[in-house]
C-alpha positions as CSV (number, residue, x, y, z in Angstrom):
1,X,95.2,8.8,168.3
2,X,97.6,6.4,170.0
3,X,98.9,4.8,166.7
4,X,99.4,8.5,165.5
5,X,101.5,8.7,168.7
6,X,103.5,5.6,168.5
7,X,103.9,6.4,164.7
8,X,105.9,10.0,165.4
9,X,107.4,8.6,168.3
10,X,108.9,5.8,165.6
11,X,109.8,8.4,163.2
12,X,111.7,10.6,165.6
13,X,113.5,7.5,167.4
14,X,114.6,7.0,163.1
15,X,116.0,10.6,162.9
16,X,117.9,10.5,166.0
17,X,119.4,7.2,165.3
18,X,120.1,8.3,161.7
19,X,121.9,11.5,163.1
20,X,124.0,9.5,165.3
21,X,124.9,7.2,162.7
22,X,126.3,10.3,160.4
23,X,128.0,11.7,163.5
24,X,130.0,8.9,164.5
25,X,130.9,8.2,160.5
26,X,128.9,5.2,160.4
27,X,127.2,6.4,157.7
28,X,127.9,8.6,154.9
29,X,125.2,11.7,154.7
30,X,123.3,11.2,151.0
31,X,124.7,13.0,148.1
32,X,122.8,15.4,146.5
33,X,122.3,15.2,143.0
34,X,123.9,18.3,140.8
35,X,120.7,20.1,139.4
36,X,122.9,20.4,136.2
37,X,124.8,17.4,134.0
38,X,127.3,19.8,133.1
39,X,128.2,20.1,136.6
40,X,129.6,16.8,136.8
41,X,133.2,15.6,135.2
42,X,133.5,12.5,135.3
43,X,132.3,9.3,133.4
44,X,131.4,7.4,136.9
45,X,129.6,10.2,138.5
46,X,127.6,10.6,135.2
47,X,126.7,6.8,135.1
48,X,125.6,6.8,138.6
49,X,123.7,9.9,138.6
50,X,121.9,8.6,135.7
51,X,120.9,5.2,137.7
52,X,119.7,7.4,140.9
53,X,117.3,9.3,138.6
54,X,116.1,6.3,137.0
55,X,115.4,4.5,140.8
56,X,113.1,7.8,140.9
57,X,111.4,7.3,138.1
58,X,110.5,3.5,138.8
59,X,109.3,4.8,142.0
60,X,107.1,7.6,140.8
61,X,105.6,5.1,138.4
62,X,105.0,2.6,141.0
63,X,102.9,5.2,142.9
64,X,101.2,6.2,140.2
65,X,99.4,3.7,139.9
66,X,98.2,4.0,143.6
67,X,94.3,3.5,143.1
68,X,94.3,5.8,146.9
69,X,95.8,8.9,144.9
70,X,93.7,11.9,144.4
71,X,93.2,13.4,140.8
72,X,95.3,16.2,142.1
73,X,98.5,14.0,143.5
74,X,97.9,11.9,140.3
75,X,98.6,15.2,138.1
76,X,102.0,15.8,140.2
77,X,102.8,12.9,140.1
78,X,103.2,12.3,136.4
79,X,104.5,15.6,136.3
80,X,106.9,14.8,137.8
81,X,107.6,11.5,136.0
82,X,108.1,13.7,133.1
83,X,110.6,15.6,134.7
84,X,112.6,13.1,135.7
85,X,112.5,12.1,132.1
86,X,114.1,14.9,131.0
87,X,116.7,14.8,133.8
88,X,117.4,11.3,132.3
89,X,118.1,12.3,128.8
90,X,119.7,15.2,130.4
91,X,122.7,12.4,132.5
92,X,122.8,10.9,128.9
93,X,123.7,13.3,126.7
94,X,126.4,14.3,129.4
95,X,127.6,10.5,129.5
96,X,128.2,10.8,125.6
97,X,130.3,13.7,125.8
98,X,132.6,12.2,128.9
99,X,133.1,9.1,126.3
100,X,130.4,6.7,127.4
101,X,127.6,5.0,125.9
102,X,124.7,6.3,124.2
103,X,122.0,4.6,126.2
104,X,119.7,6.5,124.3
105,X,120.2,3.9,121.8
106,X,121.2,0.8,123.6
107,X,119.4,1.3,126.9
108,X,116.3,-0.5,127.8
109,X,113.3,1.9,126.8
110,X,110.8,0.1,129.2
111,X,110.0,3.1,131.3
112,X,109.6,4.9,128.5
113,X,107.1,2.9,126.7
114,X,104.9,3.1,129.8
115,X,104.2,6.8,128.9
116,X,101.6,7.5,126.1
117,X,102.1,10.7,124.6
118,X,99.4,12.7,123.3
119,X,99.8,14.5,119.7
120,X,100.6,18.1,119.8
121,X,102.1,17.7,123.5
122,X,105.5,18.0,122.6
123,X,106.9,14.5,124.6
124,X,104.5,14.8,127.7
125,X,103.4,11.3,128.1
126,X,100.5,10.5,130.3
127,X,101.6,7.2,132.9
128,X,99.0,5.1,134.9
129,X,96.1,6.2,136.2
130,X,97.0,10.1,134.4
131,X,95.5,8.1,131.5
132,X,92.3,8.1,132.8
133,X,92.0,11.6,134.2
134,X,89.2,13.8,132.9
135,X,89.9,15.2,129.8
136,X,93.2,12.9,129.3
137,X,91.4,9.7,128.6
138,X,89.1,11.6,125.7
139,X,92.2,12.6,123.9
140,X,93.9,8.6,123.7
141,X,89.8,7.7,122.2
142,X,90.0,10.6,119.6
143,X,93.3,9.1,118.7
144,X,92.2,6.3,118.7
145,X,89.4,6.6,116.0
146,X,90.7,9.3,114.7
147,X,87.4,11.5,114.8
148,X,87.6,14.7,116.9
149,X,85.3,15.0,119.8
150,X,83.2,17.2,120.2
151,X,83.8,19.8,123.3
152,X,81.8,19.9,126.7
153,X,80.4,23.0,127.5
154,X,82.4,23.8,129.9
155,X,85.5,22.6,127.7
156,X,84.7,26.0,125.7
157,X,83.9,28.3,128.6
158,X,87.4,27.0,129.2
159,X,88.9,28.2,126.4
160,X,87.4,32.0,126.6
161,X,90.1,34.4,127.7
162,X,91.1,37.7,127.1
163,X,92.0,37.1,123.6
164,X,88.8,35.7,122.9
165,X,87.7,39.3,123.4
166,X,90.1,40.8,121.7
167,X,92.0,42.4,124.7
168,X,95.7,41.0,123.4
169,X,95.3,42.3,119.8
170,X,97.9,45.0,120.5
171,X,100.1,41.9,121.3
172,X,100.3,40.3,118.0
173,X,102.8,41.0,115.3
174,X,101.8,44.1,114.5
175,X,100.2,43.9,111.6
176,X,96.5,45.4,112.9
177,X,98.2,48.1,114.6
178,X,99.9,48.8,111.3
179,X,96.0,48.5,109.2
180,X,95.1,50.9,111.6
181,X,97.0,53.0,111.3
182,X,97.3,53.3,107.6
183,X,93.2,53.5,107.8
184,X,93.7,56.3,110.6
185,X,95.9,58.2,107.7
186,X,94.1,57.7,104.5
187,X,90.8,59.4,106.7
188,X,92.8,62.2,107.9
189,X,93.6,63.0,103.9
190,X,90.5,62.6,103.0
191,X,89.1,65.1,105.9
192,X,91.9,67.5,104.6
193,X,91.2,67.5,100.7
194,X,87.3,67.9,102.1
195,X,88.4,71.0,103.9
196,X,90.5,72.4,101.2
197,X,88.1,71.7,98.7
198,X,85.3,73.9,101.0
199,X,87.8,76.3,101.0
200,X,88.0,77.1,97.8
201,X,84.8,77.3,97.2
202,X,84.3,79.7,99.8
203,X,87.3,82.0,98.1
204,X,85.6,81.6,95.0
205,X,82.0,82.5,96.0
206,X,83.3,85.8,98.1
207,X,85.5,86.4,94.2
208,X,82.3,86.4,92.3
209,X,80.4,88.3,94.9
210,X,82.6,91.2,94.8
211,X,82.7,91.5,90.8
């Protein structure tokens, strides 16, 4: 309890020392970064917007590969690693159009080689210990051999939803709604020409009665 203390008594001596440092203009409060490329104008900004994101990336990959992370922190984390990915590509394609480099051609690709991307996943790449999380590390040894595995139990309870009992029919393109409805018609004619048929023979009976 006492090194909990000491600990928040640290951290709040940092923020007030770190508040008096940006009030007396000793230091300069930390730029956020635009949430868009587009935003910025300017070949510099771009360059250096692209470097901050790529400091965050080499820090989420260090802790990544925290062996004290939880499965659930572990998932976020690479998540996030992904994410900053993107944001990466993102200051790059913005760098080409101020007249830069294409550093998606001549950068280093060493963070992204880290990644391993499973098929199907459309660029999400699995980074340190994500690679071994339930379910992920099965996928890399089908891949690997190249036979499929077979599903868990629970894998397939999984996979039952509300299509599985055919609740979002009405949802696809139509076409079983149009089936239907042609089936729905052709039954209706047929109950009609029954009825008129039993009609006239009705008429005619009551005819030959009355001669």
């Amino acid at each position: 309890m006492q090194a909990r203390n000491q600990e928040k008594a640290q951290s709040m001596l940092y923020r007030f020392r770190e508040a008096q440092s940006l009030e007396s203009g000793l230091r300069k409060p930390k730029e956020r970064r635009p949430h868009l490329a587009s935003l910025v104008d300017t070949l510099d900004d771009a360059e250096k917007w692209r470097r901050d994101v790529i400091r965050d990336i080499t820090r989420s990959v260090s802790k990544i590969h925290d062996l004290s992370l939880p499965e659930t922190q572990i998932r976020d984390a690479n998540d996030e690693i992904n994410r900053l990915l993107r944001a990466k590509a993102h200051w790059e394609d913005r760098i080409v159009e101020l007249g830069g480099p294409d550093y998606k051609k001549i950068g280093p690709k060493m963070l992204d080689h880290q990644g391993r991307e499973v098929p199907g996943n459309r660029g999400y790449k699995y980074f340190g210990r994500a690679k071994d999380l339930p379910g992920v590390r099965e996928l890399f040894e089908e891949q690997a051999t190249g036979r499929p595995r077979k599903a868990t139990k629970a894998e397939l309870l999984r996979r039952i939803d509300a299509a599985y009992f055919g609740y979002n029919d009405e949802n696809d393109d139509g076409e079983l709604l149009e089936y239907e409805r042609s089936v729905t018609e052709k039954r209706i004619r047929k109950l009609r020409s029954a009825h008129d048929a039993t009609l006239e023979d009705s008429d005619s009976s009551d005819a030959d009665a009355e001669t």
